[in-house]
C-alpha positions as CSV (number, residue, x, y, z in Angstrom):
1,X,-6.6,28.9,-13.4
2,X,-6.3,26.3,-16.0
3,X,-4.6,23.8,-14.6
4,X,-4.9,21.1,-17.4
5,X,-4.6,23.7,-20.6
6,X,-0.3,23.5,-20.9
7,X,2.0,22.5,-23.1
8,X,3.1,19.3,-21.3
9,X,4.3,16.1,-23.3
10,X,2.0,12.9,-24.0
11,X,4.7,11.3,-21.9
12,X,3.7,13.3,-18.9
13,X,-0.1,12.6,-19.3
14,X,-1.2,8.8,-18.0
15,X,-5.2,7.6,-18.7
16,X,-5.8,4.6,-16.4
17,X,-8.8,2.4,-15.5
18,X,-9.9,2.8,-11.8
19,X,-11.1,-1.0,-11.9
20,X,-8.8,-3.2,-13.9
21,X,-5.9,-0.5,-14.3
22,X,-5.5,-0.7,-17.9
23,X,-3.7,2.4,-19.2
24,X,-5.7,4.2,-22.4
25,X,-5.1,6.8,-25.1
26,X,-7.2,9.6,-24.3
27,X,-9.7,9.8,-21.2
28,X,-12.6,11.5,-23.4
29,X,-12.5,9.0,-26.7
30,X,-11.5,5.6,-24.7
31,X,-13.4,3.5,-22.4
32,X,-11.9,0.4,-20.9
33,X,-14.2,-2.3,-21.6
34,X,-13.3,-6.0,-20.3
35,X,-10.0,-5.1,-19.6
36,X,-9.5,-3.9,-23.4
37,X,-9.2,-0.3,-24.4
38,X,-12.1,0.4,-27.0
39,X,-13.4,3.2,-29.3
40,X,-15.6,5.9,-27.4
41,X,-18.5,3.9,-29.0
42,X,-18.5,1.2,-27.3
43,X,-21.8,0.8,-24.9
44,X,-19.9,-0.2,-21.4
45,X,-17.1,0.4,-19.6
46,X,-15.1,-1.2,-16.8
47,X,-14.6,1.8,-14.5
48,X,-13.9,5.6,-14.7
49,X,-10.6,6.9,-16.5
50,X,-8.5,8.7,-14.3
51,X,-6.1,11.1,-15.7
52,X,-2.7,11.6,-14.3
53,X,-0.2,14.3,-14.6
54,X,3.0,12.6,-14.4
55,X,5.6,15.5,-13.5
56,X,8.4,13.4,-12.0
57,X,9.7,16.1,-9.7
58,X,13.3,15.0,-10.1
59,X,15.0,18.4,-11.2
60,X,12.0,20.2,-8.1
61,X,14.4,17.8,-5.7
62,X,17.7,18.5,-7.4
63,X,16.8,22.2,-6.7
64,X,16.1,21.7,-3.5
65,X,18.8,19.7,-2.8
66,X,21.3,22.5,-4.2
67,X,19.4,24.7,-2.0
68,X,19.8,23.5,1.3
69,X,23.3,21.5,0.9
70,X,25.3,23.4,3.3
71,X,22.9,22.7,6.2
72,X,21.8,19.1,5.0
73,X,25.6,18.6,5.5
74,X,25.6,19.7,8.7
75,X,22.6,17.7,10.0
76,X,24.8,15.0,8.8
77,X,27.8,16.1,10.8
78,X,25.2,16.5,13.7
79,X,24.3,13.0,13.6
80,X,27.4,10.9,13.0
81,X,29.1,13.3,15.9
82,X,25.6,12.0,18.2
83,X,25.1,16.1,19.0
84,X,21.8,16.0,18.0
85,X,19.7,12.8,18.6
86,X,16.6,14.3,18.0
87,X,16.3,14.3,14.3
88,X,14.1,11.5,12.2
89,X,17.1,11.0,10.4
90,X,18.7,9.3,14.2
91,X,15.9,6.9,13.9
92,X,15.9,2.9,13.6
93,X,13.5,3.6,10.3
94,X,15.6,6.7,8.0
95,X,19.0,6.2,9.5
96,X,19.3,2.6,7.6
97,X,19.4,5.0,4.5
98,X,22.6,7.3,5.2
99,X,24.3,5.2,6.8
100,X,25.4,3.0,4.1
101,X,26.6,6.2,2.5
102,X,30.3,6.0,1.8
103,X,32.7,8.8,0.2
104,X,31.1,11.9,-0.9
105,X,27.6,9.9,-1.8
106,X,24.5,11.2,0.3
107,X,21.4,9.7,0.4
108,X,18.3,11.6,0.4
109,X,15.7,10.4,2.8
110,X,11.9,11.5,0.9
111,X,8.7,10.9,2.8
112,X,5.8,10.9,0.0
113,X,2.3,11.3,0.4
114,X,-1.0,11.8,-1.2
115,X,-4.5,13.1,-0.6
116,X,-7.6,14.2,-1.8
117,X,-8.6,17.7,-2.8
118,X,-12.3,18.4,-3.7
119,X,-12.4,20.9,-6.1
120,X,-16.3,21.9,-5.6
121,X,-15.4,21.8,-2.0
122,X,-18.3,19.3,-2.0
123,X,-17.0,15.6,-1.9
124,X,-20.7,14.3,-2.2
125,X,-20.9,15.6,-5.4
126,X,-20.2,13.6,-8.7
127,X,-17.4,15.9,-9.2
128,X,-13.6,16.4,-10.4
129,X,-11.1,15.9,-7.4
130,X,-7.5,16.4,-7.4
131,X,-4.9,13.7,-5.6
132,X,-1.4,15.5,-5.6
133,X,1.5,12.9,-4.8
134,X,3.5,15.3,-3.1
135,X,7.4,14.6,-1.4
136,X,9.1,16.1,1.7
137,X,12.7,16.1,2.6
138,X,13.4,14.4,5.6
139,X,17.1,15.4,5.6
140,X,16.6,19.1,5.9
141,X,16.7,20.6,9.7
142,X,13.7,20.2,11.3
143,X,12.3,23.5,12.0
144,X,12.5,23.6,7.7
145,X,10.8,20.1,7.0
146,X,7.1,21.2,7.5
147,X,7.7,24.6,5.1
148,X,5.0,23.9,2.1
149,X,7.7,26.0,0.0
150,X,9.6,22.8,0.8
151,X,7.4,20.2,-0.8
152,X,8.4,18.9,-4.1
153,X,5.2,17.5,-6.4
154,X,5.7,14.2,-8.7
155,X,1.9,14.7,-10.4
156,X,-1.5,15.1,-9.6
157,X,-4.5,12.5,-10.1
158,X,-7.5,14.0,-11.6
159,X,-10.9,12.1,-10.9
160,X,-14.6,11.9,-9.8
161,X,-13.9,8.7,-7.6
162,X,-11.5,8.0,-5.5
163,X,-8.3,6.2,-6.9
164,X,-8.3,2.3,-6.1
165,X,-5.7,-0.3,-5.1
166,X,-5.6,-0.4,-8.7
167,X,-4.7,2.8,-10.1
168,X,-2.0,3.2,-7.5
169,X,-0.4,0.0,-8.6
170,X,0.1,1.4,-11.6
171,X,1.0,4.8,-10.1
172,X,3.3,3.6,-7.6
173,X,6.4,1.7,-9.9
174,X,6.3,5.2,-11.8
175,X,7.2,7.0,-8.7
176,X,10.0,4.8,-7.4
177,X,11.3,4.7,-11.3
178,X,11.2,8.9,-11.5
179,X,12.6,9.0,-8.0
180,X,15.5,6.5,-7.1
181,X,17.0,5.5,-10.7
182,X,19.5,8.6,-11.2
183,X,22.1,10.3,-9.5
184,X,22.9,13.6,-9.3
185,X,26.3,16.0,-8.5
186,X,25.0,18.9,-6.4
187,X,28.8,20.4,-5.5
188,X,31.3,17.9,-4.3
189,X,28.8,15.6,-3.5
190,X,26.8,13.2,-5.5
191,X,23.1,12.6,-4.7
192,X,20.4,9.8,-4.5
193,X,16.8,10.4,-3.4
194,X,15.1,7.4,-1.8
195,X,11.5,7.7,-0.7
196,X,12.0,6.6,3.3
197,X,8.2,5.7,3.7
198,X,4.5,7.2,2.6
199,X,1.7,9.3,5.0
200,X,-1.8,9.7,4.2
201,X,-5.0,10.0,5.4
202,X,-7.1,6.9,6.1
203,X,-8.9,6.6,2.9
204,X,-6.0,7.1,0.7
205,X,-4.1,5.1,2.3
206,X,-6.0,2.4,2.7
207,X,-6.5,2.4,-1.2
208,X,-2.3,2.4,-1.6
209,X,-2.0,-0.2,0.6
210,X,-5.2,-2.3,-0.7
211,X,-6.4,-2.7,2.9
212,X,-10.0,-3.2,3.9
213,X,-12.0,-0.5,5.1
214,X,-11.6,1.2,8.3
215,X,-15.1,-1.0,9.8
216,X,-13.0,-4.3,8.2
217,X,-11.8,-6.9,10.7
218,X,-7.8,-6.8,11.3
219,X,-8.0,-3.7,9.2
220,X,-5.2,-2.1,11.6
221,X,-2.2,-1.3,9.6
222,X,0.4,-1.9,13.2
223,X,-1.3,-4.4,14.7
224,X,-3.8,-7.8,14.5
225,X,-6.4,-6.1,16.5
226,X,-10.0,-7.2,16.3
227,X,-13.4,-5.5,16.2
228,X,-14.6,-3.3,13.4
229,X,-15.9,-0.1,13.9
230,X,-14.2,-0.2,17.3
231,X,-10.9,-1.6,17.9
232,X,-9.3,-3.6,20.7
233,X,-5.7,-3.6,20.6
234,X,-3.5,-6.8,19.4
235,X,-0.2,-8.8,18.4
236,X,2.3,-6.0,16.7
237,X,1.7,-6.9,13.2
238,X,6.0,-6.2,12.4
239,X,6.2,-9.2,15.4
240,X,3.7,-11.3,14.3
241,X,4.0,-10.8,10.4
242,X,7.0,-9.6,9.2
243,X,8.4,-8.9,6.1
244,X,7.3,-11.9,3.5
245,X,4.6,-13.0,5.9
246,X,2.9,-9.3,5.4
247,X,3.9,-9.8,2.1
248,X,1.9,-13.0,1.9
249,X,-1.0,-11.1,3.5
250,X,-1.5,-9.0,0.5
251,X,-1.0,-11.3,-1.7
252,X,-3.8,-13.8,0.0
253,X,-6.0,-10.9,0.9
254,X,-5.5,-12.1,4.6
255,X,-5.5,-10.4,8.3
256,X,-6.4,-6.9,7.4
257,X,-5.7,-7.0,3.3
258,X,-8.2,-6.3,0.6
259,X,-9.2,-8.1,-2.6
260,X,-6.3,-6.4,-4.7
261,X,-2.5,-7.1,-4.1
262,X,-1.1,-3.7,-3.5
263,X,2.4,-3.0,-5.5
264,X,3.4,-0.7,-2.6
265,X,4.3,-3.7,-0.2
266,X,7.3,-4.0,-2.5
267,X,9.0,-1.3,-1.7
268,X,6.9,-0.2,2.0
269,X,5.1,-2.5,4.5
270,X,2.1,-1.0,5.5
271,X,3.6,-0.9,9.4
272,X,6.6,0.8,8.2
273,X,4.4,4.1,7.2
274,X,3.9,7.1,9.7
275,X,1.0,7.5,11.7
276,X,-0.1,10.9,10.9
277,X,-0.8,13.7,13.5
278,X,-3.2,15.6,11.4
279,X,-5.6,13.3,10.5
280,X,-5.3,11.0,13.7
281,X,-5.4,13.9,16.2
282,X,-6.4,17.0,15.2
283,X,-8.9,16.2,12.4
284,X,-9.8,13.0,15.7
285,X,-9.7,12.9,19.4
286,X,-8.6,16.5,19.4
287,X,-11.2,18.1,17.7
288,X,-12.9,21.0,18.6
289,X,-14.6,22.9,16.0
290,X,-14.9,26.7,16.6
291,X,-18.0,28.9,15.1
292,X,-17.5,32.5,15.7
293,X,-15.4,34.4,18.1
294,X,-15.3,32.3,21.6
295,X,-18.5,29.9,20.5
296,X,-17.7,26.4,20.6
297,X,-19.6,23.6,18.7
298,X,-18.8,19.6,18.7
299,X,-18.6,17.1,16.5
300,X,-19.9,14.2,18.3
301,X,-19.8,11.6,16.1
302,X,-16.1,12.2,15.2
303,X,-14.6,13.9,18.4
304,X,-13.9,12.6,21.7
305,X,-12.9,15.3,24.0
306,X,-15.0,18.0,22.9
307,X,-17.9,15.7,25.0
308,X,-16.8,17.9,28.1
309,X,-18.0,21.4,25.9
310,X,-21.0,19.4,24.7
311,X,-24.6,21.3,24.0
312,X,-27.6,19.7,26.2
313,X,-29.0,18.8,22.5
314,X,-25.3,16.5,22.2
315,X,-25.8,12.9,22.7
316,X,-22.5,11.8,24.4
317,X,-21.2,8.3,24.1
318,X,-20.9,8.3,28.0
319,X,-21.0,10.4,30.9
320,X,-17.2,10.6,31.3
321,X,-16.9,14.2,30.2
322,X,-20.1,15.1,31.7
323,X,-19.4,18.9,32.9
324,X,-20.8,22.3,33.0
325,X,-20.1,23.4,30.0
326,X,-20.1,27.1,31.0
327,X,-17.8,26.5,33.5
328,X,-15.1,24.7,31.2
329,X,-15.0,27.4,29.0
330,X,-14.4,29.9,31.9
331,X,-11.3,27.8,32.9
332,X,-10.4,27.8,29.0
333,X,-10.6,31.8,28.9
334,X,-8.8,32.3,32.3
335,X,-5.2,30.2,30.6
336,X,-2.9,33.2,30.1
337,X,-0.2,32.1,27.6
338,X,2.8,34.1,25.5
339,X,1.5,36.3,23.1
340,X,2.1,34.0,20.5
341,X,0.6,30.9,21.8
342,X,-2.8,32.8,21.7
343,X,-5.8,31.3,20.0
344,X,-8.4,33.2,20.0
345,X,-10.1,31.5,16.8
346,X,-9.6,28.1,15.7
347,X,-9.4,28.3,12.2
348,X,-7.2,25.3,11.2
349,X,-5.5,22.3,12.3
350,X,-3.0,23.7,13.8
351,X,-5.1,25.8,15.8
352,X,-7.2,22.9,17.3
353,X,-4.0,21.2,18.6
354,X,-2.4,24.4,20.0
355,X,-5.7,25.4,21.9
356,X,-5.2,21.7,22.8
357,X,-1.7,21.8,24.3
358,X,-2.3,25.0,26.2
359,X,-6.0,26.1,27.0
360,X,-8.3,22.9,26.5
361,X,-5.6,21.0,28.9
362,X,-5.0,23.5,31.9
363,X,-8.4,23.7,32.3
364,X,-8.9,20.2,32.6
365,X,-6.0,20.2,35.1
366,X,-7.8,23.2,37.0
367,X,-11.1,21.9,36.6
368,X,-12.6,20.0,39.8
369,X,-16.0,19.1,38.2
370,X,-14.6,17.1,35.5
371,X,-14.3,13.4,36.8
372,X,-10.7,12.1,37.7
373,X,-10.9,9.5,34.5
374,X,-11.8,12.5,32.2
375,X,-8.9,15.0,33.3
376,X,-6.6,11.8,33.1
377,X,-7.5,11.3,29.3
378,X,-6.9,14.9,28.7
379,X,-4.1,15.5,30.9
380,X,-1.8,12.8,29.3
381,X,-3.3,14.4,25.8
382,X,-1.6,17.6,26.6
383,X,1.5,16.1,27.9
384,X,1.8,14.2,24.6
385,X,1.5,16.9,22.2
386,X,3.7,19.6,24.6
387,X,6.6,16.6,23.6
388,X,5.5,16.2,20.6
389,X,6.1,20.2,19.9
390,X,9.5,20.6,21.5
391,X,13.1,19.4,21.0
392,X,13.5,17.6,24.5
393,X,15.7,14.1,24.1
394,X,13.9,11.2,25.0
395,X,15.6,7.7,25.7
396,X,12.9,5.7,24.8
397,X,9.2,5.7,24.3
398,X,7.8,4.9,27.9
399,X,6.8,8.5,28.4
400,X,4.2,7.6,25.2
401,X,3.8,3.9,26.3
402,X,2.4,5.4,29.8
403,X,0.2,8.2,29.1
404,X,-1.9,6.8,26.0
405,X,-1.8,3.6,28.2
406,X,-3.5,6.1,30.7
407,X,-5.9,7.7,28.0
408,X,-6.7,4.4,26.3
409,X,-7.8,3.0,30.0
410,X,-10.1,6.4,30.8
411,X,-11.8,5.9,27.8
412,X,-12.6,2.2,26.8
413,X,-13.4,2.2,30.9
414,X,-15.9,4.5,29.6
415,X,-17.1,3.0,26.4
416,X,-16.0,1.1,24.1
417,X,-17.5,2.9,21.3
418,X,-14.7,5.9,21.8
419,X,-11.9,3.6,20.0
420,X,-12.6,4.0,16.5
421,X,-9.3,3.9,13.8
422,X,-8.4,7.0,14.4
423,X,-8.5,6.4,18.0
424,X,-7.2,3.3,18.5
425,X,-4.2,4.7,16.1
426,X,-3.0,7.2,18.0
427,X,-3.5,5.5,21.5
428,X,-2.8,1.9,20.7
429,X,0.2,2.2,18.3
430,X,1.8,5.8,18.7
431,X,4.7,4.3,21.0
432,X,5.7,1.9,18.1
433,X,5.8,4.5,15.4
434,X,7.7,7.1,17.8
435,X,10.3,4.1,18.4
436,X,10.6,3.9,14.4
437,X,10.6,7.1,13.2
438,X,11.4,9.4,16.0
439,X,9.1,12.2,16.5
440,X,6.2,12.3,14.2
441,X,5.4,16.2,14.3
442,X,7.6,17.1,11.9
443,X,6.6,14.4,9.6
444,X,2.7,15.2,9.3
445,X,0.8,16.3,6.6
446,X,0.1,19.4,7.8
447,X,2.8,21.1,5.1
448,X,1.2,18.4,2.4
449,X,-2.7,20.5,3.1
450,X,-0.8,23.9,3.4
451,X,0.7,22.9,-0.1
């Protein structure tokens, strides 16, 4: 497929500087040299060109829009009647957008995200990778939010280095500009799309946001918590720095902010973006990577649980999960579930958290050699993710507050070297970002890698 060979205007195709952001003619005759674009003779250049694909996505959302109007109407009827309190739209974060609606206006809530795409399939290689900036509707019923038929794309960065602070700051205005500066009649109704917040992995987002690295002190995006490569939990950052004093942050490069002033604190505050169940669970502390037809392998370095299916030849960071590991999988086999719960591969995501919710966690509860701390930590797991999955009402986020309170104990009990970002994410900070954006299943980026 060739994605680049099309008949796409000049308008549509953006060369920018990775280092000083500096937007040039042509990627293959211009360099940027000293923060001036030169002639492709010139002997050295700032940084690497990155080429962007500029697509806007406007008349994708239009479509889209048109599409599902009838039931996007009725999710609104559902949530100014309080019938269903269960949709993102209800929470403290998205429903400060449609609620200022008046007459027959409707705003669209968007959730945007990007990540990286190795095209080799070999990110250690010097070679092209793609960075879609893709949108979801948050407004559609939630059993049709994580559909990838449902994603709308604005462009795709083409590179061999990851995009910096930089080259999203030049990005970003482009996105809010294609986005949120028309209106359009879709029936008797007229329509706005406003992008509600951004999800990413860590890397990407830390380069949107301009924050330090995930090792970096304060580098917590919802809280002031120290350590480095493993964290301890602290002040809220919303309580202790909001609004203009995060602002100030970026601008200063203080308390968790890079070198480079991130344009994205304009619009989105880096503790007012979702904390994403894909890469914070099931690509962290829910891992367990499957070879084969009922052979389990770990990922020590990057899993947590999976220490209780470890190999003799695994080096555990303590003896919390120490188990037979013969045994475990018994109790894993012996979980009878509905036909279509059944995971008898993990090939995916998806698969990791199911087997997680359902097999992985009943055998903890049935499993007597496990210590009490270990079937804790991955008791309250399950518990979270069977919520998580399901359309039960919740007043508040104690349930959350209590069990990764629970988890959080078993582990840094343990060792503290278990809490690294992803970690400490997930079990320090889910109960804020549940109390802000409702239920954060149907807001992953699962559909973003599907698309």
């Amino acid at each position: 497929m060739k994605l680049w060979k099309n008949n796409l205007s000049e308008f549509s195709k953006h060369f920018i500087c990775n280092s000083c952001g500096i937007e040039v003619q042509d990627s293959k005759t211009w360099y940027c040299i000293q923060n001036r674009p030169r002639l492709h003779n010139a002997i050295f250049s700032c940084g690497a060109v990155i080429k962007y694909i500029r697509i806007g996505g406007m008349s994708q959302l239009v479509d889209l829009g048109a599409q599902y109007i009838e039931k996007i109407k009725e999710v609104r009827r559902n949530l100014k009647t309080r019938s269903d309190t269960t949709h993102n739209l209800n929470s403290s974060h998205f429903k400060k957008l449609w609620k200022n609606e008046k007459g027959n206006m409707m705003i669209m809530t968007l959730l945007a995200s990007i990540d990286g795409v190795s095209l080799s399939g070999n990110t250690n290689l010097n070679l092209n990778k793609l960075w879609p900036l893709t949108f979801s509707l948050v407004d559609l019923p939630t059993a049709e939010m994580q559909r990838a038929t449902n994603m709308v794309l604005h462009g795709i960065a083409k590179a061999t280095e990851n995009p910096s602070t930089t080259f999203w700051n030049k990005i970003v205005p482009m996105v809010y500009t294609d986005v949120e500066g028309s209106r359009h009649a879709i029936g008797n109704a007229t329509i706005q799309f406003m992008i509600g917040t951004w999800i990413a992995d860590q890397p990407a987002k830390r380069s949107l946001f301009g924050f330090k690295a995930c090792n970096g002190e304060s580098s917590c995006f919802y809280g002031l918590c120290s350590g480095t490569h493993h964290k301890k939990q602290g002040p809220n950052r919303e309580t202790e720095r909001p609004d203009e004093l995060t602002i100030l942050d970026a601008t200063n490069g203080t308390n968790g902010f890079g070198t480079i002033p991130p344009r994205i604190v304009d619009f989105v505050l880096p503790y007012d973006a979702v904390l994403d169940l894909l890469h914070n669970a099931a690509e962290g502390i829910f891992s367990i990577v499957i070879r084969g037809k009922l052979k389990y392998i770990t990922e020590i370095e990057r899993v947590i649980l999976s220490e209780s299916l470890a190999s003799e030849s695994s080096q555990p960071r303590s003896d919390l999960f120490q188990n037979d590991r013969s045994v475990y999988l018994k109790f894993c086999d012996e979980v009878i579930v509905p036909s279509q719960f059944e995971v008898k591969n993990i090939t995916n995501c998806s698969e990791k958290l199911l087997f997680f919710r359902f097999n992985f966690g009943l055998a903890a509860l049935s499993n007597d050699s496990l210590k009490p701390e270990a079937r804790i930590k991955i008791c309250s797991l399950m518990l979270i993710l069977n919520i998580l999955y399901t359309k039960a009402p919740s007043s508040s986020n104690r349930f959350f507050a209590h069990l990764t309170g629970a988890a959080r104990w078993a582990l840094e009990q343990a060792s503290p070297t278990y809490m690294g970002t992803k970690t400490h994410e997930f079990l320090c900070h889910l109960p804020y970002v549940i109390g802000k954006f409702g239920n954060i299943a149907p807001l992953s980026t699962f559909c973003f890698e599907h698309f």
